[in-house]
Residue frames as qw, qx, qy, qz and C-alpha x, y, z in Angstrom:
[[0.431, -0.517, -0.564, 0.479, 11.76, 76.03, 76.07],
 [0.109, 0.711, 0.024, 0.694, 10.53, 79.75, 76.57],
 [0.304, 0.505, -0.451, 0.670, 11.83, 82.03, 78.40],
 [0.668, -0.517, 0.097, -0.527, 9.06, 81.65, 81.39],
 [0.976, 0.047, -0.211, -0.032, 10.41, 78.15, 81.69],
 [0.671, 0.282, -0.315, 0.608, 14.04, 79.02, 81.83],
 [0.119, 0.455, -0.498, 0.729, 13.87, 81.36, 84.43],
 [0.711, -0.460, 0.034, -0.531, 11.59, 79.05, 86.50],
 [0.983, -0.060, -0.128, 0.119, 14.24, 76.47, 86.65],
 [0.447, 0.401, -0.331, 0.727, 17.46, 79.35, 87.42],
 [0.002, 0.149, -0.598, 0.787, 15.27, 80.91, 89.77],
 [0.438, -0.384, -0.785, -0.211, 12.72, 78.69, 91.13],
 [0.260, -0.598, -0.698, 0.297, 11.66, 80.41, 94.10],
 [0.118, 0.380, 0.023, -0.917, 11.42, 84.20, 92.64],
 [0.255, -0.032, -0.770, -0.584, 9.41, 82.38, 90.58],
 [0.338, -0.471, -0.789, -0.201, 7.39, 81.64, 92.74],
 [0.228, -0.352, -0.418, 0.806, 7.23, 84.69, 94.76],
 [0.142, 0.151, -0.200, -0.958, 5.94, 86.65, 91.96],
 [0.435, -0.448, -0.704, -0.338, 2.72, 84.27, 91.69],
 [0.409, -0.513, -0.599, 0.458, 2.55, 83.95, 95.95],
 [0.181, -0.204, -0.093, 0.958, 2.79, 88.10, 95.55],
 [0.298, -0.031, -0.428, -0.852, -0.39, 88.33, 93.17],
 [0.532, -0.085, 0.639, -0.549, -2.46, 85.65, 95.81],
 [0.907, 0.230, -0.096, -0.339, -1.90, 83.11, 93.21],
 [0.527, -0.510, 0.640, 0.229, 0.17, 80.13, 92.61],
 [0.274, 0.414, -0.610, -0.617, 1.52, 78.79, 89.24],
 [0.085, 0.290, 0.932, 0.201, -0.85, 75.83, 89.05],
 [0.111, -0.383, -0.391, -0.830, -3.63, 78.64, 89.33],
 [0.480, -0.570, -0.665, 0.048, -4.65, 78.00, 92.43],
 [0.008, -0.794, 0.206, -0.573, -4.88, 80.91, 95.03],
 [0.035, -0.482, 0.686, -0.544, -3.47, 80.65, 98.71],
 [0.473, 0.006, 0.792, -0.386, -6.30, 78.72, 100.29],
 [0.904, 0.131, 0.072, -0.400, -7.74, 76.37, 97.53],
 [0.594, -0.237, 0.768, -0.048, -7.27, 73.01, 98.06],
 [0.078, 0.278, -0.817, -0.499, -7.10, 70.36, 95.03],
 [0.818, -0.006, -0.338, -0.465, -9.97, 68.14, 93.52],
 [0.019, 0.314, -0.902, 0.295, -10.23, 65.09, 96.18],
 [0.654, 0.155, -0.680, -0.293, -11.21, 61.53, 95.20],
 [0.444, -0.453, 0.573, -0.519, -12.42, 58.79, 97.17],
 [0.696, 0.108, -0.519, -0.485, -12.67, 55.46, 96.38],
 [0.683, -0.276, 0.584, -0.341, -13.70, 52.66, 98.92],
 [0.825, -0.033, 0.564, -0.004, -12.46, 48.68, 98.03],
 [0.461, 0.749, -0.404, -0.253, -10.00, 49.69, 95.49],
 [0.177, 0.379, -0.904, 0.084, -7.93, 46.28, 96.78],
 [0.899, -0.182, -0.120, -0.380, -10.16, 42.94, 96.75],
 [0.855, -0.016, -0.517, 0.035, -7.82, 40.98, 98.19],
 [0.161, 0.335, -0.536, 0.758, -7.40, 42.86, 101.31],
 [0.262, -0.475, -0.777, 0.318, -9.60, 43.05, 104.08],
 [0.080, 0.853, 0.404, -0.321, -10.18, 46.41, 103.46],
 [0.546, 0.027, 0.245, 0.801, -9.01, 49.00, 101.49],
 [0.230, 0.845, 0.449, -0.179, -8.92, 52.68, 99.92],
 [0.464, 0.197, 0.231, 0.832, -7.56, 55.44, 97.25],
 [0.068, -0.876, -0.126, 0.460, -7.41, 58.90, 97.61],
 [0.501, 0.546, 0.239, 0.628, -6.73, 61.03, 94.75],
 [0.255, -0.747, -0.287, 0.543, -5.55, 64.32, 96.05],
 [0.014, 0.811, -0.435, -0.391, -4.60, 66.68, 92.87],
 [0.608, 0.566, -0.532, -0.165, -1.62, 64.71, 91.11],
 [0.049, 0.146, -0.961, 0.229, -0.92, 62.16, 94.61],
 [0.779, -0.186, -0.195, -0.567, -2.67, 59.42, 94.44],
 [0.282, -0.293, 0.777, -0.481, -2.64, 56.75, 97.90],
 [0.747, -0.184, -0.496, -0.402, -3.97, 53.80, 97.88],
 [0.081, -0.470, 0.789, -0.387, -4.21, 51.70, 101.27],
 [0.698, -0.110, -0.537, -0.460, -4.66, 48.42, 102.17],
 [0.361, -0.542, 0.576, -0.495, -5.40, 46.23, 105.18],
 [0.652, 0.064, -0.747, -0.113, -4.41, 43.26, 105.88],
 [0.387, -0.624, 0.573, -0.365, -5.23, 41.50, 109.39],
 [0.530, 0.332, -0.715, 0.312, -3.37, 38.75, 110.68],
 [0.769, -0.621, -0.140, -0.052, -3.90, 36.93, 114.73],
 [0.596, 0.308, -0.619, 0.408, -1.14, 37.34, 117.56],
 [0.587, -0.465, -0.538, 0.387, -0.52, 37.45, 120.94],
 [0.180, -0.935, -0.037, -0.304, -1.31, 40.68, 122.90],
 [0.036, 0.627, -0.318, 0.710, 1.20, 42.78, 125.08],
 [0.525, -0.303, -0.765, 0.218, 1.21, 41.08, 128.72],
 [0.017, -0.232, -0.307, 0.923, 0.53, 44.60, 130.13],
 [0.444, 0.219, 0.272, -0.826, -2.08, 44.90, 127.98],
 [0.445, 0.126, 0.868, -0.181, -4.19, 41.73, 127.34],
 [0.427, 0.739, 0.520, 0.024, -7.14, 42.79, 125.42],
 [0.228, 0.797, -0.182, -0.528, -5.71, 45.52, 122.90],
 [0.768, 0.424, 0.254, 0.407, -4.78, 44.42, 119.36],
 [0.297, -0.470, 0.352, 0.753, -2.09, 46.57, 117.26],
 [0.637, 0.723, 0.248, 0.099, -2.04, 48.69, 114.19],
 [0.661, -0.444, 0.377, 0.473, 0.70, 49.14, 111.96],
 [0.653, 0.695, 0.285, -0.097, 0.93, 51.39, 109.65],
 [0.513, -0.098, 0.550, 0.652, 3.90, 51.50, 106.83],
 [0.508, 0.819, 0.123, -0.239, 3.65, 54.03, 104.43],
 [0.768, 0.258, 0.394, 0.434, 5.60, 53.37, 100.67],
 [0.247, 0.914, -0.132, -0.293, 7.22, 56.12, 98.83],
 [0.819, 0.189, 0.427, 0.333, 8.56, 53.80, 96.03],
 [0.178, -0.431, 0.336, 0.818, 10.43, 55.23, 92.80],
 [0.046, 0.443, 0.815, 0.371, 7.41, 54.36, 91.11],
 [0.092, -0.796, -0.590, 0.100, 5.74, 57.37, 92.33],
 [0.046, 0.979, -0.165, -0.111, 8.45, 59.84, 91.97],
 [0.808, 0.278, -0.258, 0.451, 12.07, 59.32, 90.66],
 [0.006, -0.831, 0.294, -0.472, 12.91, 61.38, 93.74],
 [0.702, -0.484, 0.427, -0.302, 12.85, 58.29, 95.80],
 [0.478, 0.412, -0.752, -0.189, 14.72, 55.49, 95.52],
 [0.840, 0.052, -0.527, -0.114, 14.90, 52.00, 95.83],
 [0.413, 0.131, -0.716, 0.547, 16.00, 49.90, 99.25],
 [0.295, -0.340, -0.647, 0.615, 15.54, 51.02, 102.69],
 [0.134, -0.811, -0.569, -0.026, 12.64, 53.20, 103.46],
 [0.323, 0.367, -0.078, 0.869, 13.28, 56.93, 102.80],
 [0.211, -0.183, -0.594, 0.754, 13.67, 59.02, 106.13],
 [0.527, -0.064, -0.059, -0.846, 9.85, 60.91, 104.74],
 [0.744, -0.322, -0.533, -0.240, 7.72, 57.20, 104.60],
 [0.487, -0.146, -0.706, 0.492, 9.72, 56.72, 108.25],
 [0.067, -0.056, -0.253, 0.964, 8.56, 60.35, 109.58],
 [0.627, -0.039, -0.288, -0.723, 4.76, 60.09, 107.91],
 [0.734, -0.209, -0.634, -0.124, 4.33, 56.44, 109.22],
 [0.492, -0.219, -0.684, 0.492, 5.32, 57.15, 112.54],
 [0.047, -0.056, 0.285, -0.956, 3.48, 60.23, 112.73],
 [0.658, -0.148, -0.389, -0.628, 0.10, 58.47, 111.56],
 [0.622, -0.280, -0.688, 0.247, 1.02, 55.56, 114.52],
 [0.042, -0.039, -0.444, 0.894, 1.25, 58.65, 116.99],
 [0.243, -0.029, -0.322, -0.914, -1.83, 59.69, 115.80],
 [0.692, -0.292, -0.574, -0.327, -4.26, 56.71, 115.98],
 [0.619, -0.199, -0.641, 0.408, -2.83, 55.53, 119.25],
 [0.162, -0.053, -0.376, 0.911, -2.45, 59.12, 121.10],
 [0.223, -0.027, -0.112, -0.968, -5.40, 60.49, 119.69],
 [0.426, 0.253, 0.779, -0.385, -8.03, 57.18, 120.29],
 [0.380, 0.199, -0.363, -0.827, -9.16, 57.14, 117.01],
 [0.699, -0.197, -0.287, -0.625, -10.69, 53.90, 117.92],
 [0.727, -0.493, 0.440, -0.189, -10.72, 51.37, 120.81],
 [0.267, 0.438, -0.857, -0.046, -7.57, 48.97, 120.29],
 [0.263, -0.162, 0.892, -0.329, -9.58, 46.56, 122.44],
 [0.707, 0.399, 0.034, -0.583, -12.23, 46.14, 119.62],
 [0.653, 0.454, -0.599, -0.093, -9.32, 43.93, 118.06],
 [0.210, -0.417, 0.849, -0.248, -9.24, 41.46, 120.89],
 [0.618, 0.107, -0.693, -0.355, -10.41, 37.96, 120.17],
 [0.792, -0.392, -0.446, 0.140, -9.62, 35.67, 123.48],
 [0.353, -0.894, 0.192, -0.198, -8.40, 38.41, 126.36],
 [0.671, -0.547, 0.501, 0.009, -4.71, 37.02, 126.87],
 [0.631, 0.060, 0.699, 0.331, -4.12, 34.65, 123.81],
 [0.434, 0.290, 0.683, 0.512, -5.29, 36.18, 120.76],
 [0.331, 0.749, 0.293, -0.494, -6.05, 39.77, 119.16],
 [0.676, 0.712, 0.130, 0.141, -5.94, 41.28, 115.50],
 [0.271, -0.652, 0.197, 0.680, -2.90, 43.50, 114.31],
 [0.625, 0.661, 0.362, 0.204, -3.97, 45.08, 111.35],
 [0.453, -0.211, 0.445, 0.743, -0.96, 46.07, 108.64],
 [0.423, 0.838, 0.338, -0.071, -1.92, 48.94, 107.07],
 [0.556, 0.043, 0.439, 0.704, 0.18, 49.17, 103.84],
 [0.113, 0.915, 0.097, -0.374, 0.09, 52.99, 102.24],
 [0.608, -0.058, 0.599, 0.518, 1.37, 53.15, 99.08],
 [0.094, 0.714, 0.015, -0.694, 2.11, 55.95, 96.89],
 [0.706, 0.537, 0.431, 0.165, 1.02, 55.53, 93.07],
 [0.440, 0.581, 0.243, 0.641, 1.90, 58.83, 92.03],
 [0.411, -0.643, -0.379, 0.523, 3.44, 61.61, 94.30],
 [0.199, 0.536, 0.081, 0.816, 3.15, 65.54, 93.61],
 [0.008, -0.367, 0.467, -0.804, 2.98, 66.70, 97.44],
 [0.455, -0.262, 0.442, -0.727, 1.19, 66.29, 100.58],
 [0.325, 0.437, -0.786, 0.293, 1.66, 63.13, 101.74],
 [0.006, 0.033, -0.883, 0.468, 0.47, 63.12, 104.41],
 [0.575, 0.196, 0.180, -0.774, -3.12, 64.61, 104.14],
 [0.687, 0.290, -0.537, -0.394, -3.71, 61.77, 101.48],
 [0.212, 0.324, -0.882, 0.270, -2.06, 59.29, 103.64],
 [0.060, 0.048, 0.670, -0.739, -3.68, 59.67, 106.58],
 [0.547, 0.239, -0.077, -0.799, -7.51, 60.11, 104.50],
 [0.598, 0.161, -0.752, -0.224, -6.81, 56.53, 102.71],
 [0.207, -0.148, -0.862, 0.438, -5.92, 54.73, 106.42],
 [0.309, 0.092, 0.536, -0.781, -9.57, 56.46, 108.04],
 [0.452, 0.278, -0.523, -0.667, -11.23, 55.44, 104.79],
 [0.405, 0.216, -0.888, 0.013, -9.91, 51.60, 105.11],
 [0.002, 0.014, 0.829, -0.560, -10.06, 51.37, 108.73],
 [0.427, 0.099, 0.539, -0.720, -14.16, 52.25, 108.77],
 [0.809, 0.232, -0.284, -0.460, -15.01, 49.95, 105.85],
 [0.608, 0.285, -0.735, -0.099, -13.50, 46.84, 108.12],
 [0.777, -0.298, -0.163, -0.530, -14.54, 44.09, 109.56],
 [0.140, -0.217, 0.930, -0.261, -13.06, 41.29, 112.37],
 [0.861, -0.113, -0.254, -0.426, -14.61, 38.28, 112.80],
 [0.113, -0.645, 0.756, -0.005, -13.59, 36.17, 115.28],
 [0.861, 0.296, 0.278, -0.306, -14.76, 33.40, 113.37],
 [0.445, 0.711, -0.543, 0.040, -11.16, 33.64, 111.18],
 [0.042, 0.578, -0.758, 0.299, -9.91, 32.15, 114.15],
 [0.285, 0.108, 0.856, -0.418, -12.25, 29.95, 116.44],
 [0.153, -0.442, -0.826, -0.314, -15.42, 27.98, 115.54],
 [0.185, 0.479, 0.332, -0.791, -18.35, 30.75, 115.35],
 [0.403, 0.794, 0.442, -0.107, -20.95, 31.91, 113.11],
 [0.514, 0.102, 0.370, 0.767, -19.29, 32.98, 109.95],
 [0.242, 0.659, 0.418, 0.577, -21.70, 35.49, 109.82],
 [0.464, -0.801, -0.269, 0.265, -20.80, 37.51, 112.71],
 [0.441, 0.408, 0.064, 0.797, -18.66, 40.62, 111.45],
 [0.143, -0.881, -0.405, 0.197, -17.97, 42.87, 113.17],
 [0.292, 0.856, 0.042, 0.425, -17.26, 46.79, 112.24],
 [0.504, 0.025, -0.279, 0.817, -14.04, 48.58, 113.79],
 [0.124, -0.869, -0.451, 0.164, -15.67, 51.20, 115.63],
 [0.379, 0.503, 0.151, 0.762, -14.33, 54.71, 114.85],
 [0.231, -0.562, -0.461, 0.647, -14.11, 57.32, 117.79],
 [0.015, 0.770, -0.005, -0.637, -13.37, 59.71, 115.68],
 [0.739, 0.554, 0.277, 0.265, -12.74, 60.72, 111.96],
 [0.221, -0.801, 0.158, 0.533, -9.51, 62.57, 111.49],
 [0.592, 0.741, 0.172, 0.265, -9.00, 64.72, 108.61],
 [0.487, -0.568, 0.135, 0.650, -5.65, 66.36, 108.29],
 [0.327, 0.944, 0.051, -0.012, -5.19, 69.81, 106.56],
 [0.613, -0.156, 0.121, 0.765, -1.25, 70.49, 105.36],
 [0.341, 0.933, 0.097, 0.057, -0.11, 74.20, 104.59],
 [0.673, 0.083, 0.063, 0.732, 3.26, 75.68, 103.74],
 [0.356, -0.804, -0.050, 0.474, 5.05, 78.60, 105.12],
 [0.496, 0.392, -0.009, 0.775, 7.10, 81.13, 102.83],
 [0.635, -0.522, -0.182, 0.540, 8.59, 83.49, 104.48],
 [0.294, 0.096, 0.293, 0.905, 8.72, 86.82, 102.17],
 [0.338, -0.233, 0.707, -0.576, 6.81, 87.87, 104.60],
 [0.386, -0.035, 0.890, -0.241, 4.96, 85.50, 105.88],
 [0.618, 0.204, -0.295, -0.700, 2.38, 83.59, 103.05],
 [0.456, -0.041, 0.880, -0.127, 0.57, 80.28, 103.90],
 [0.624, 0.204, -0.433, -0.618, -0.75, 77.98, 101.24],
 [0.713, -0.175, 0.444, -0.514, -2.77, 75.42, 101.59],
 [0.923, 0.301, 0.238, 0.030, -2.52, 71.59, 100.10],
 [0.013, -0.648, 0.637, 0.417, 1.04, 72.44, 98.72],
 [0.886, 0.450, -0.079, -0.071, 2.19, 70.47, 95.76],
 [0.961, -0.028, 0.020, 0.275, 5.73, 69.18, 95.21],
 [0.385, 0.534, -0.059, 0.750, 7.34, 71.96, 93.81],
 [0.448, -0.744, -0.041, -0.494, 5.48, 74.28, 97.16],
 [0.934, -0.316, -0.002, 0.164, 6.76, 71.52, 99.35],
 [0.791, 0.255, -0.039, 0.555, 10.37, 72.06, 97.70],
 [0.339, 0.454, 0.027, 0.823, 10.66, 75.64, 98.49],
 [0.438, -0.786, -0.197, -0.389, 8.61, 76.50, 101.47],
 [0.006, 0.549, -0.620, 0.561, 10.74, 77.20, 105.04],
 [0.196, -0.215, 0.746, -0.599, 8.10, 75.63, 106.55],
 [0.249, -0.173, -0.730, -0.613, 5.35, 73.08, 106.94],
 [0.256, 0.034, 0.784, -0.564, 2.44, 72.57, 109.38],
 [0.296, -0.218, -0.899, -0.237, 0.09, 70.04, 109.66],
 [0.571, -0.099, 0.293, -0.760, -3.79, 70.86, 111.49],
 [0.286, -0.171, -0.928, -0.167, -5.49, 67.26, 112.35],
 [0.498, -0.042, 0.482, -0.720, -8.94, 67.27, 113.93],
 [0.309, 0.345, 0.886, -0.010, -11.68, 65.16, 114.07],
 [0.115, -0.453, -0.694, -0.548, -15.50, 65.93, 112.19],
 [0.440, -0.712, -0.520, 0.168, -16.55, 67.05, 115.55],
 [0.458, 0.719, -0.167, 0.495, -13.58, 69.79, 115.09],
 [0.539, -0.776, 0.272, 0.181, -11.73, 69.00, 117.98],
 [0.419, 0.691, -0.586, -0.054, -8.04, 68.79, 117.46],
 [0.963, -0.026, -0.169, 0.208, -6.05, 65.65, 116.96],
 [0.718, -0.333, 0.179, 0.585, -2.56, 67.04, 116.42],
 [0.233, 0.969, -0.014, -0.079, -0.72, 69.75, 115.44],
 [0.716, -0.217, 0.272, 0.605, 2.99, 69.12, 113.52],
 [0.198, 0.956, -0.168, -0.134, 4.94, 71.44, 112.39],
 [0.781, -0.142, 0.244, 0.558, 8.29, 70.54, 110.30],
 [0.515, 0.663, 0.053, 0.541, 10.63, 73.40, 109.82],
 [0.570, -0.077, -0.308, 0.758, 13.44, 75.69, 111.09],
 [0.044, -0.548, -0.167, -0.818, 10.90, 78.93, 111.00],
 [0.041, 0.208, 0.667, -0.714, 8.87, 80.59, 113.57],
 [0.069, -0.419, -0.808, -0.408, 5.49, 79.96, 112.94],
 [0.057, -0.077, 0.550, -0.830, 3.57, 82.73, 115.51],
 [0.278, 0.248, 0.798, -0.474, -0.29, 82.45, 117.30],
 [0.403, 0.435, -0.040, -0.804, -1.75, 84.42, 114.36],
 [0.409, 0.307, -0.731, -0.452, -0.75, 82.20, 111.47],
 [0.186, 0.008, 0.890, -0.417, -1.47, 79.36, 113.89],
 [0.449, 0.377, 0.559, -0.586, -4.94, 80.23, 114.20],
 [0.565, 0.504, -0.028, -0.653, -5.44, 80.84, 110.45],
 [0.199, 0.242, -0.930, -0.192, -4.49, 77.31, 109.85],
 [0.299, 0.359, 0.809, -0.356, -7.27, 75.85, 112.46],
 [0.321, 0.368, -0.007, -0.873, -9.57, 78.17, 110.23],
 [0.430, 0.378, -0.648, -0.503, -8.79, 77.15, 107.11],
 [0.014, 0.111, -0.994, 0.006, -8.67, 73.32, 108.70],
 [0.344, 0.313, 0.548, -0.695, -12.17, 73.87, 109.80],
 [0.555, 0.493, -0.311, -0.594, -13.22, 74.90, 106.03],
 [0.452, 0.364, -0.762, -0.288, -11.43, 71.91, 104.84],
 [0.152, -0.059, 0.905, -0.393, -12.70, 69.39, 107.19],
 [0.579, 0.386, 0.389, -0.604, -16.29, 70.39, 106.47],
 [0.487, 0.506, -0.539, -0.465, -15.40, 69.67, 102.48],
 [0.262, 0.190, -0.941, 0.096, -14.23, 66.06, 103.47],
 [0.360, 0.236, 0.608, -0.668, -17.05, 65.67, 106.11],
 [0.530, 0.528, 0.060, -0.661, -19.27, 65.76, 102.46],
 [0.521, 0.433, -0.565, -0.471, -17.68, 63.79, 100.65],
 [0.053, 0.090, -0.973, 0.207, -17.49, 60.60, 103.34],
 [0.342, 0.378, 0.722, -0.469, -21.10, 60.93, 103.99],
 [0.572, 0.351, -0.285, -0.685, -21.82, 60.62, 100.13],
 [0.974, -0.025, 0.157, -0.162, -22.34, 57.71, 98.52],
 [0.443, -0.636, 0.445, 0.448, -19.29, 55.53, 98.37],
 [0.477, 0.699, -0.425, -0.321, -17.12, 55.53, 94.64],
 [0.739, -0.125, 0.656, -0.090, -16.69, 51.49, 94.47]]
């Protein structure tokens, strides 16, 4: 072990000041570049839909499974989505085994806020018989291999899935088997993570694991392709102020257009 080594592991965040101080970071990236990012549509044939995101060193795969029940007596014609996101010890030996660790609870319920608050697409596309019968697609998010941001990956895999799939309500009732029909998409949200250090203030974009480990702070920019905003989270005990704010939308903007290029290529099947 030399000596660079040893004093990145005694002191792991003057370690990483002195990169963040030179407007680099120790994977070589500088403050605002983002990681090499993979798309692959129908990575799971035995789902109803599916996709992987490679983001960097996390890679997300998600499938979707859908399934018939009974709608909400308030609200008849809406189906349900449910999404569940995995953060196994198979992806990091920081997680463990059992009960969902309090991140997959905090990422899955921020990605149900999301669709639902934000209309990413009409819940009432998944009704079958108004009253008796709509979809509820289970959309399983599962981390292969985890070296930060989470969510941005997450949240890329489930918009992926969701607009390569198809209802029929032929699954259910006698109908033309060949009637599929596509989940509309309102929108296409693309979410941009950066991390806060605090010596003075230095945002970096896409964080990795280690970045993740040592920043004060994180915040999340969602918008759509159209670059309105979805949502704007912020987890940490800092003050974040209007400036830094803004130079997150910026950046999100930048990074939105990247992603915006790579869905409207052909897909990687």
């Amino acid at each position: 072990m030399d000596k660079y080594e040893i004093f990145k592991r005694i002191q792991p965040k003057e370690y990483m000041k002195r990169f963040l101080d030179e407007n680099m970071r120790p994977d070589g990236r500088t403050h605002t570049e983002f990681r090499k990012t993979m798309i692959t549509s129908g990575a799971i044939h035995t789902a109803n839909s599916s996709a992987m995101v490679r983001l960097g060193g996390t890679t997300v795969v998600c499938g979707i499974k859908a399934e018939v029940c009974e709608p909400q007596i308030d609200i008849p014609n809406e189906g349900y989505l449910v999404p569940n996101v995995e953060l196994s010890p198979l992806c990091s030996s920081k997680f463990k085994s059992g009960a969902p660790s309090m991140k997959a609870q905090v990422v899955s319920e921020l990605i149900h806020e999301l669709f639902i608050n934000s209309h990413i697409f009409p819940l009432s596309s998944l009704c079958i018989e108004e009253g008796k019968a709509v979809w509820v697609l289970y959309a399983d998010i599962v981390c292969l291999n985890y070296d930060g941001n989470i969510i941005d990956a997450s949240i890329l895999a489930l918009t992926t899935a969701l607009r390569d799939s198809e209802v029929s309500p032929s699954m259910v009732v006698e109908a033309d088997s060949t009637l599929f029909t596509d989940i509309p998409l309102s929108r296409f949200p693309v979410s941009t993570t950066f991390c806060v250090f605090n010596h003075p203030d230095i945002i970096v974009s896409d964080p990795n694991e280690t970045e993740e480990s040592l920043a004060e702070e994180t915040v999340t920019i969602i918008m759509d392709t159209d670059y309105h905003l979805c949502k704007i989270y912020k987890n940490g005990g800092i003050v974040v102020g209007m400036d830094e704010i803004q130079a997150c939308i910026k950046s999100a903007k930048e990074r939105t257009n990247e992603i915006k290029s790579l869905i409207q290529s052909p897909p990687i099947i």
